[in-house]
C-alpha positions in Angstrom: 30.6 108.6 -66.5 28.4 110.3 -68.9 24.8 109.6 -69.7 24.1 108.7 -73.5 20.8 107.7 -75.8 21.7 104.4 -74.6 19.6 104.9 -71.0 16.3 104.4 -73.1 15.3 101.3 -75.0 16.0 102.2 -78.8 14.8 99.5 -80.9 17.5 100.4 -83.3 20.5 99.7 -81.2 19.1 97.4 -78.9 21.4 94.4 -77.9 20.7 92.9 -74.6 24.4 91.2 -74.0 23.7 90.4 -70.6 20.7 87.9 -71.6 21.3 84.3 -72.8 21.4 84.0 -76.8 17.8 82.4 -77.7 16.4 85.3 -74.9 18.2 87.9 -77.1 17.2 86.3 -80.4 13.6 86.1 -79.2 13.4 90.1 -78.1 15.0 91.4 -80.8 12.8 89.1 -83.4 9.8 90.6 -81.4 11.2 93.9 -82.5 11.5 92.9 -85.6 8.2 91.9 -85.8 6.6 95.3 -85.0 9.0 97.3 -87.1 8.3 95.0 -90.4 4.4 95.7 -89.9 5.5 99.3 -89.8 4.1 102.4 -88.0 1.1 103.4 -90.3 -0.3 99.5 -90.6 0.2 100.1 -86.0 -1.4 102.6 -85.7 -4.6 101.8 -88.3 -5.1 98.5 -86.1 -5.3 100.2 -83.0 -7.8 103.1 -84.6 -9.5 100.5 -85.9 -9.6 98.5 -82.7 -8.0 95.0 -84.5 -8.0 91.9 -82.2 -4.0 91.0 -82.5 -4.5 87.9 -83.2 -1.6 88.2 -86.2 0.7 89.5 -82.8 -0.8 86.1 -81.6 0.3 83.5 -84.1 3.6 85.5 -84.2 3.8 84.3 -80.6 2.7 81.0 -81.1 5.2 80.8 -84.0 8.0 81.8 -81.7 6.8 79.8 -79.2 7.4 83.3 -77.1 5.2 83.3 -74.1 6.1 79.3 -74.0 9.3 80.0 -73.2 9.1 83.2 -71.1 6.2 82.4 -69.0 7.0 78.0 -68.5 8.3 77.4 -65.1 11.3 75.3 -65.4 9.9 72.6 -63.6 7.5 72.1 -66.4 9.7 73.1 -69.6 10.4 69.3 -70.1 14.2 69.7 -69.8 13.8 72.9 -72.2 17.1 75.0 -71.1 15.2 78.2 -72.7 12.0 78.2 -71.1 11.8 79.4 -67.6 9.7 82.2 -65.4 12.5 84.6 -65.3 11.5 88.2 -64.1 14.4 90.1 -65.5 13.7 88.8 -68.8 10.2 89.7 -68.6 10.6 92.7 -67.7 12.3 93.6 -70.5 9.6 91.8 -73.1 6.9 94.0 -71.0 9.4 97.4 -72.1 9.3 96.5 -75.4 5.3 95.7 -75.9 4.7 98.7 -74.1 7.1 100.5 -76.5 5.1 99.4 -79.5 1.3 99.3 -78.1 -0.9 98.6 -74.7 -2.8 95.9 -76.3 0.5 93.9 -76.9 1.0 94.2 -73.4 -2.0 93.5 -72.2 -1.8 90.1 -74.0 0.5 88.9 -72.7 -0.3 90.9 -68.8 -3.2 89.1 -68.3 -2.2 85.3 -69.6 0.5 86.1 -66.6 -2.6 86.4 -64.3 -4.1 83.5 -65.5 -1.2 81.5 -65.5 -0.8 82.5 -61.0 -3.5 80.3 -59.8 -2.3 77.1 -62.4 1.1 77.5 -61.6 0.6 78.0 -57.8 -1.4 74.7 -57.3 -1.1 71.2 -56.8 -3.1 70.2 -59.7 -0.4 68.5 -62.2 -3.0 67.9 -64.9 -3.4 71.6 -65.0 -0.3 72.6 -64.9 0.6 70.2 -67.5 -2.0 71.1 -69.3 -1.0 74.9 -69.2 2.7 74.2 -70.5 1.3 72.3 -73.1 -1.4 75.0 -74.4 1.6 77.5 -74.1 3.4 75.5 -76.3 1.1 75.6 -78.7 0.6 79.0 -78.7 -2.3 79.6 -76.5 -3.4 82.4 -74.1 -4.9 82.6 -70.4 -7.4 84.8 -68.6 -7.7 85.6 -65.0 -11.2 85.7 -63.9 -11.4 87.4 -60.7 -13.7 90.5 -61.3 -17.3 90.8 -61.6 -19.5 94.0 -62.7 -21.2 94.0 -58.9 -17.9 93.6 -57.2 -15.1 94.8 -59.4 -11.9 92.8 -58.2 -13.0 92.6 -54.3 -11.9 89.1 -53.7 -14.3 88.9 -50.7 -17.2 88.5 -52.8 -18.2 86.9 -56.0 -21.4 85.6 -57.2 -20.0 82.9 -59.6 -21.2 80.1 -57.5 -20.0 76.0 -58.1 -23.3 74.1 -57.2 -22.1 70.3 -56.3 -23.4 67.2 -58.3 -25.5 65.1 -56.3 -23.5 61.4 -55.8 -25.1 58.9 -57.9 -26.5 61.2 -60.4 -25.2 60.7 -64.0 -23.0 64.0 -63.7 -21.1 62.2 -60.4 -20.7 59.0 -62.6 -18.7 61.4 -65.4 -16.3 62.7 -63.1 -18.5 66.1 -62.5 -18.1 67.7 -58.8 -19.4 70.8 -59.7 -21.8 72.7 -62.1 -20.8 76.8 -62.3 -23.4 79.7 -62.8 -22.3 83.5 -62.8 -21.1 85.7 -64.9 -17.7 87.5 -64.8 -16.5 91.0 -65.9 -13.4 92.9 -67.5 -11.4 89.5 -68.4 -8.8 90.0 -70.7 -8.4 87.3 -73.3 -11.3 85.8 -72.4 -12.7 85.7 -76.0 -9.7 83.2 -76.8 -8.2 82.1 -73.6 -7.6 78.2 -73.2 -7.6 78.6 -69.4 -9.3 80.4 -67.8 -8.5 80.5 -64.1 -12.3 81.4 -62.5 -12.7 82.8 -58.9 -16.1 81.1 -57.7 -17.2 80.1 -54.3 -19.9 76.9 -53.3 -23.3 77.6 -53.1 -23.5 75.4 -49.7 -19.9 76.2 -47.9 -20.5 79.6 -46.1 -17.3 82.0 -45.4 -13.5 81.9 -47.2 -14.1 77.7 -47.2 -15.9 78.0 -50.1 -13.6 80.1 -52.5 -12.6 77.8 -55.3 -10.4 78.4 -58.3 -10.6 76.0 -61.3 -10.4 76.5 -65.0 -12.4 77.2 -67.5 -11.8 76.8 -71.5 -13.4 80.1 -73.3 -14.7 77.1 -76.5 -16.5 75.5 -73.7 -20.2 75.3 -75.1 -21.3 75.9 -71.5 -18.8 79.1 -71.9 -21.2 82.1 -73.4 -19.0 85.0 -74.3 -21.5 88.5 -74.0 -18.7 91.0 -75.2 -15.7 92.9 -75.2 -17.2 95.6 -72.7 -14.1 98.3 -74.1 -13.9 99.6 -77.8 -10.4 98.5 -78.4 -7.5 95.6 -80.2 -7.5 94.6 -76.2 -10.5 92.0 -75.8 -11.7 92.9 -72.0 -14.6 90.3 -71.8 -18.1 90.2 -70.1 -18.9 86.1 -70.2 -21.0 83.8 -68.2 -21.1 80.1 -67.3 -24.2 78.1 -67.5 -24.4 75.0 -66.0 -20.3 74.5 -66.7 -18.9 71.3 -65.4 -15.7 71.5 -63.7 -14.2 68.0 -62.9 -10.9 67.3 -60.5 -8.4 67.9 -63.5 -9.9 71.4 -63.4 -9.5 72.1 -59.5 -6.9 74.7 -58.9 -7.3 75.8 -55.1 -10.2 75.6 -52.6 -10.9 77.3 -49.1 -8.1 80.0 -47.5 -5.6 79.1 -49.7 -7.7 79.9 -53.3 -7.8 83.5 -51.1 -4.0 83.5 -51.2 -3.6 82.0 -54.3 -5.8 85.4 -56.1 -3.0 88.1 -54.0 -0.1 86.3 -54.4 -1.1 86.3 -58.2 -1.5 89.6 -58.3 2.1 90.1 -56.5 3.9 88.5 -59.2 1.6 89.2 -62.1 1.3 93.0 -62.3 4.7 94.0 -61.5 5.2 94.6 -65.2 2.7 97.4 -65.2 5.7 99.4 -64.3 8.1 98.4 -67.6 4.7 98.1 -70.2 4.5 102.4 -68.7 8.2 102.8 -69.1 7.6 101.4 -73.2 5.2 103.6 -73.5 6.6 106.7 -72.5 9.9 106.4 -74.3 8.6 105.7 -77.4 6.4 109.0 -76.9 9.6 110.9 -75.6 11.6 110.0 -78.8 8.6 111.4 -81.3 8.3 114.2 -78.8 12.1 115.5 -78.9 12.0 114.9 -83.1 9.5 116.9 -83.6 9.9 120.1 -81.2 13.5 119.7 -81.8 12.6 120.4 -85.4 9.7 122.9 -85.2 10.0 126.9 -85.4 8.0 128.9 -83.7 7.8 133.0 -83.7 11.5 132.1 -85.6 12.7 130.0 -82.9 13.1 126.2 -82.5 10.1 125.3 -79.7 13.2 123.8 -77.5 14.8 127.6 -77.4 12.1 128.2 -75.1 13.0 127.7 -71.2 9.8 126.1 -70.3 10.1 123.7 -72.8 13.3 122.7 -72.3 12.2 122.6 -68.7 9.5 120.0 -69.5 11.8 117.7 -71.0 14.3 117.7 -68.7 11.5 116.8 -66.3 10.1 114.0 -68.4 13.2 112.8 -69.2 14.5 112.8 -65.3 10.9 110.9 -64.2 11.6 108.3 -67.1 14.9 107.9 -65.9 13.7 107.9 -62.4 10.8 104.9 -63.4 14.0 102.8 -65.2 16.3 102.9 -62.4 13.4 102.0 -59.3 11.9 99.3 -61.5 15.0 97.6 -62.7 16.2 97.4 -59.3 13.0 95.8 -57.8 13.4 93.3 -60.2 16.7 92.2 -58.3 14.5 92.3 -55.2 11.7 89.9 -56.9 14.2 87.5 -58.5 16.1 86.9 -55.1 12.7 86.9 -53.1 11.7 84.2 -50.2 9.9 83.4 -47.4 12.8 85.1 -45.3 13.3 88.0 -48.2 9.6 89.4 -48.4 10.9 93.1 -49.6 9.2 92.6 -53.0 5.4 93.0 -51.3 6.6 96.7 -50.9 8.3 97.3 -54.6 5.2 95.6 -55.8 2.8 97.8 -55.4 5.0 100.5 -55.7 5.8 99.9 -59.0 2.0 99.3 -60.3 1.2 103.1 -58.7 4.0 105.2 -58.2 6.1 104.5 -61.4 2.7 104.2 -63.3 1.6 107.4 -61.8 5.5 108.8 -63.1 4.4 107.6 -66.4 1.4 109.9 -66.7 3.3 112.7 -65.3 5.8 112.5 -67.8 3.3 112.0 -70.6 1.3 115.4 -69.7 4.7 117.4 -69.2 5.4 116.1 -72.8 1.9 116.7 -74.2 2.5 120.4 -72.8 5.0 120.7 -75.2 3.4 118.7 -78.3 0.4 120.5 -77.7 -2.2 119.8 -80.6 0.5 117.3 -82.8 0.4 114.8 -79.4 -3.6 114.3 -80.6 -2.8 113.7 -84.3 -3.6 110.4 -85.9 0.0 109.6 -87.2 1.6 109.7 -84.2 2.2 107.0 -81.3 2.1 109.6 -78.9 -1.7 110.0 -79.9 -2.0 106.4 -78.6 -0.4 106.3 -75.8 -1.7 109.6 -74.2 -5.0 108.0 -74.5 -4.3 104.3 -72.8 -1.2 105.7 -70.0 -4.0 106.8 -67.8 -5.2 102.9 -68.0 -2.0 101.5 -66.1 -2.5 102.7 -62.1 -5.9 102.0 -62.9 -6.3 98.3 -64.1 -7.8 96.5 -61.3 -6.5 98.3 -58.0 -6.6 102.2 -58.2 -3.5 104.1 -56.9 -5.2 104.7 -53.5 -5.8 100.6 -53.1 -1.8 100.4 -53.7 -0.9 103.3 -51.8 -2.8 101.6 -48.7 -1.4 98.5 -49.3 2.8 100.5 -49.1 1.4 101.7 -46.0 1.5 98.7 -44.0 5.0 98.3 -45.0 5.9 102.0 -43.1 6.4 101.2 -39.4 8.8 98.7 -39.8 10.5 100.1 -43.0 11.2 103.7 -41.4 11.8 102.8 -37.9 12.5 98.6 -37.2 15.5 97.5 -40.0 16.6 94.5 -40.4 20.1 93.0 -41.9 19.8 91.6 -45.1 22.8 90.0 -47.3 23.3 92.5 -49.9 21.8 92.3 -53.3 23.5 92.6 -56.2 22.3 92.6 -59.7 22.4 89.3 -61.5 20.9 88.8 -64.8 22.5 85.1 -65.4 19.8 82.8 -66.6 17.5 82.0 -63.5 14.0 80.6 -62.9 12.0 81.8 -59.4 9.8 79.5 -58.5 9.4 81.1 -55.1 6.4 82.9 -56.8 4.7 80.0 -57.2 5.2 78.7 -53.2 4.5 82.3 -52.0 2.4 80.8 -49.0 -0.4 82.1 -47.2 -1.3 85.8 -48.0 -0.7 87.7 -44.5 1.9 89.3 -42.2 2.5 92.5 -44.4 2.8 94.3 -41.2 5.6 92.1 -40.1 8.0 92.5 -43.1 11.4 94.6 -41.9 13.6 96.0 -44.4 17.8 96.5 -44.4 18.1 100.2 -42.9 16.9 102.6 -45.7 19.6 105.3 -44.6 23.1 104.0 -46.2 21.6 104.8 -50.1 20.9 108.2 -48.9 23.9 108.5 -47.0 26.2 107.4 -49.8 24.6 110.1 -52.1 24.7 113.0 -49.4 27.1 114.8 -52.0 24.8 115.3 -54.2 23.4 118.0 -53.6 19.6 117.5 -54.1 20.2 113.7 -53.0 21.2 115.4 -49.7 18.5 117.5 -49.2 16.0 115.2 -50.2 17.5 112.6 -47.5 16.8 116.0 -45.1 12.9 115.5 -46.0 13.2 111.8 -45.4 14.5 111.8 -42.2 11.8 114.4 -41.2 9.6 111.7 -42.2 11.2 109.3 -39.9 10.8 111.9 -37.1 7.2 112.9 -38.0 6.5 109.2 -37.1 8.0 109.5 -33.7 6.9 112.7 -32.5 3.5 113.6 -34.2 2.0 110.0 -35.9 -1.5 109.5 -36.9 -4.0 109.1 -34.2 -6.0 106.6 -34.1 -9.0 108.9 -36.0 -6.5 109.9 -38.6 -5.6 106.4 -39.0 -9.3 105.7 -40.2 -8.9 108.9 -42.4 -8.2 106.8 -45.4 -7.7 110.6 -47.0 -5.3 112.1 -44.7 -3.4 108.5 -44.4 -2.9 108.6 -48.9 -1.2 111.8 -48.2 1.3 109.7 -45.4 1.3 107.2 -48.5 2.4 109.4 -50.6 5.2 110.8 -48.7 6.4 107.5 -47.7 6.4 106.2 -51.3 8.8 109.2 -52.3 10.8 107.7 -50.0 11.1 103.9 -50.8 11.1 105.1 -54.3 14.3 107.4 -53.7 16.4 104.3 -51.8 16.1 102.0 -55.0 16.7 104.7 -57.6 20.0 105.4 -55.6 20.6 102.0 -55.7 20.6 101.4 -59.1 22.3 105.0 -60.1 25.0 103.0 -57.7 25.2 99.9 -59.4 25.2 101.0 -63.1 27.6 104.3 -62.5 24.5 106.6 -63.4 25.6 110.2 -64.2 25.8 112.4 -61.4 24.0 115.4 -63.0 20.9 113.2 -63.9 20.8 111.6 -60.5 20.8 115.4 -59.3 18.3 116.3 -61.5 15.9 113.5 -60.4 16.3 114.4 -56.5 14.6 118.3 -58.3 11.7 116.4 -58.8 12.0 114.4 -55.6 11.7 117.3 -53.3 8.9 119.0 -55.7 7.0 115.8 -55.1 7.4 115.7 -51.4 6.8 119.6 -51.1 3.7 119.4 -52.9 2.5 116.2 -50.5 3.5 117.7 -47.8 1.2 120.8 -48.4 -1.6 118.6 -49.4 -1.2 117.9 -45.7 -1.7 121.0 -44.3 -5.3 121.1 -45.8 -6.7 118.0 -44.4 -8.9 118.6 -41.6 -8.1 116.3 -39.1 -4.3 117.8 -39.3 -3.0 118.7 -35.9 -1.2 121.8 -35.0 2.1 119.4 -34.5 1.8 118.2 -38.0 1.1 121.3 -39.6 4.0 122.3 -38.0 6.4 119.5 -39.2 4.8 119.9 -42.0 5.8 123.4 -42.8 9.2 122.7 -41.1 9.6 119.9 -44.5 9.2 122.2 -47.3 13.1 122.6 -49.2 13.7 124.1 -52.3 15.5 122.2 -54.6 19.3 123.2 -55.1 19.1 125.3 -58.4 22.0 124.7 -60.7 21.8 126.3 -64.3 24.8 124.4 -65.8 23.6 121.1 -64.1 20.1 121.5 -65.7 21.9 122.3 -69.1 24.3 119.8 -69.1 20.7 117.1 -68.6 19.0 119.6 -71.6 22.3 118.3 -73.7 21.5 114.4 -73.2 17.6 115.2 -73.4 18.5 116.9 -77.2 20.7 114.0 -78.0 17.8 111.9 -78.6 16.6 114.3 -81.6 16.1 111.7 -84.3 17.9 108.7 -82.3 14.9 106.5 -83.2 11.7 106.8 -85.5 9.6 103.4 -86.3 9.4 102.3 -89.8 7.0 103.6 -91.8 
């Protein structure tokens, strides 16, 4: 099978066939709704830092994030709306593809919509389909300037009403003081789901979730605390009356309800970062495609064409894992827990692909990636935003870490998981459960993907470096000291992720009959990637003599293959004026 321009989302051939009609007629009207306001008008708003609220009424007119982000169980017999996470993974591609700010619209009315949808409260959640419907937006309030998003503390505090006093004889339990900090549509928001605990409860029995309306009088909105079209907002409650119909979750389970929200609601950092970078790679191959320099085109040049075949393999790469983790999230349960792995996986290591692959293109673009005119301009400057927005890469990469035990050395059987893209709705994300037992989550055996692809030749010498993982883990783990090193175990973290991220790519190559030479050319960068952490390792101080060792004992070069790599520079150059956006 051979690779074509069709692996990358190209708004000018785009026809999602597998999706359901009103799903198709919805993303490709979205499309059409960024291309009729045309690339300058863009690219002004975002200089110019334009609150989208025309991007707004377009969804409200569309009745878009109504239909994508409405349960089915509260879509009042609506066949269209349902919380489908193939679907929205591709609506998160294509708002990446045109701007972060887009995204980021819609990312954090997903947050605010976890906590509604996961509690008991029908008013609420009634409420919440209702304000979709008529076009309205949601903000998760979770962080505060004191405590950025550590859910152990917060100083938005619910003070009871006093029974008998005239607030009790409204229908007031609570009055709500603190301020909260880096909330996303919280200048507009309808809901807003707040993370508060009760002045007089002590300990996680006092967290409380409720919502909040941003046109609240009691609601006092300080400022966007970014220069930006995104609104990230600095507000504070005074004296805000939250009744029973406002009540989301209270005690442990408002603890669970704020991480199992984040499980579900920032897996689409991975496709908004996969937007973004295509839409850079297509103005990046047009223009040194078309550019002479010292009487040669720029892509003559062998380390140019060697940073595009990088980029191009790592965007490839960030496709294929994050498309298959959507299978995993879609068929997910309480006996299928696999997705609290490609979770965070997705928000830090494809992210951090995404910035990798922007730098090796701005290596190339050099001072035209910085011009004014060009998306690329915009999303060099925001791509550095997605590992970053509210859990760092080192928060993730300790999170994948507790998955490592049982996923390299304890498998479990598993049915098998295909890839089905029919219509569905997943309310499994909304009865998640109690947030715990990471540690206890087993995985089908890693080793079949890698076995399956053993021909290939970096495929099978990359699977050489996993399984020299495996044995590192029985013959010279962490200590107990290094175990505490949260800077040596990153480096584990990192080696481990190369890993998990390897089995799903081959997975998907599997399902969708990937060409061989791209899939080879993706394992280059795989061993690069493992070299370089497994280096990183021999530097740390607390490294033994054992683990130097293994480390040493790691390193591979890739398997160099000139007509391979050409054969990938051929598909790269096929993209050369595949796409622009209207003017």
């Amino acid at each position: 099978m051979t690779s074509s321009p069709s692996l990358l989302f190209n708004p000018a051939t785009y026809d999602p066939q597998h999706f359901d009609a009103e799903t198709r007629r919805l993303l490709k009207a979205t499309i059409e709704w960024f291309e009729s306001k045309g690339k300058a008008q863009l690219l002004a708003e975002d200089r110019g830092a334009v609150w989208t609220s025309e991007f707004l009424e377009f969804v409200g007119k569309e009745k878009l994030f109504a239909t994508f982000l409405t349960p089915a169980a509260y879509a009042d017999g609506d066949p269209n709306k349902r919380w489908d996470a193939a679907r929205n993974a591709a609506l998160a591609e294509i708002f990446g593809f045109y701007g972060l700010a887009y995204w980021y619209a819609e990312q954090v009315t997903i947050l605010g919509l976890g906590p509604i949808w996961q509690s008991d409260n029908e008013i609420a959640k009634r409420k919440a389909a209702a304000d979709l419907d008529d076009g309205q937006v949601m903000a998760f309030a979770l962080s505060e300037r004191d405590h950025g998003a550590d859910i152990y503390n917060t100083d938005l505090i619910l003070t009871p009403t006093a029974p008998g006093s005239a607030d009790a004889e409204a229908g007031i339990l609570f009055r709500a003081d603190g301020e909260k900090y880096y909330i996303g549509n919280g200048n507009v928001a309808s809901m807003v789901s707040v993370f508060s605990r009760r002045g007089d409860v002590e300990g996680p029995e006092g967290y409380i979730w409720f919502a909040a309306d941003s046109r609240h009088d009691d609601y006092h909105l300080i400022e966007s605390v970014i220069h930006g079209q995104m609104y990230v907002s600095h507000f504070r409650l005074e004296n805000y009356p939250v009744t029973a119909a406002d009540l989301l979750h209270e005690g442990p389970e408002a603890f669970s309800a704020a991480l199992n929200t984040v499980n579900v609601g920032k897996f689409n950092l991975c496709h908004g970062g996969i937007g973004m970078v295509e839409h850079s790679f297509f103005e990046a191959i047009t223009h040194a495609n078309n550019r002479i320099l010292y009487g040669n085109p720029v892509t003559d040049f062998a380390h140019v064409r060697g940073n595009f075949v990088d980029a191009y393999a790592r965007l490839i790469a960030m496709k294929l894992f994050s498309d298959r983790a959507v299978d995993y999230f879609r068929s997910a349960s309480l006996e299928d827990r696999r997705y609290l792995l490609f979770n965070p996986m997705t928000k830090s290591k494809v992210t951090s692909e995404a910035e990798v692959a922007m730098t090796l293109l701005l290596d190339v673009l050099a001072a035209k990636g910085f011009e004014k005119a060009t998306y690329f301009a915009q999303a060099s400057r925001y791509i550095n935003h997605l590992p970053r927005l509210e859990g760092t890469v080192h928060v993730n990469v300790g999170q994948i870490l507790k998955f490592m035990p049982n996923y390299m050395l304890n498998p479990k059987e598993y049915p098998a998981i295909g890839t089905d893209l029919a219509p569905g709705d997943q309310p499994f994300f909304w009865q998640q459960g109690p947030a715990r037992g990471a540690g206890k989550v087993q995985f089908a055996d890693w080793t079949p993907a890698y076995e399956r692809a053993s021909e290939v030749p970096n495929a099978g010498r990359f699977y050489e470096q996993a399984q020299a993982l495996r044995s590192l883990l029985l013959t010279a783990a962490p200590d107990a000291d290094q175990q505490k090193d949260l800077d040596f175990m990153l480096t584990i973290g990192h080696l481990f992720s190369t890993v998990v991220y390897g089995q799903l790519i081959l997975e998907q190559a599997e399902l969708t009959g990937l060409d061989r030479d791209v899939l080879d050319q993706i394992f280059d960068f795989q061993i690069r990637d493992f070299n370089t952490q497994a280096a990183a390792l021999l530097g740390k101080p607390s490294v033994t003599e054992a683990q130097r060792a293994w480390a040493i004992g790691a390193l591979r070069s890739p398997v160099a293959d000139t007509a391979r790599f050409d054969r990938v520079w051929q598909q790269v150059a096929a993209y050369d004026g595949a796409y622009a956006m209207r003017p």
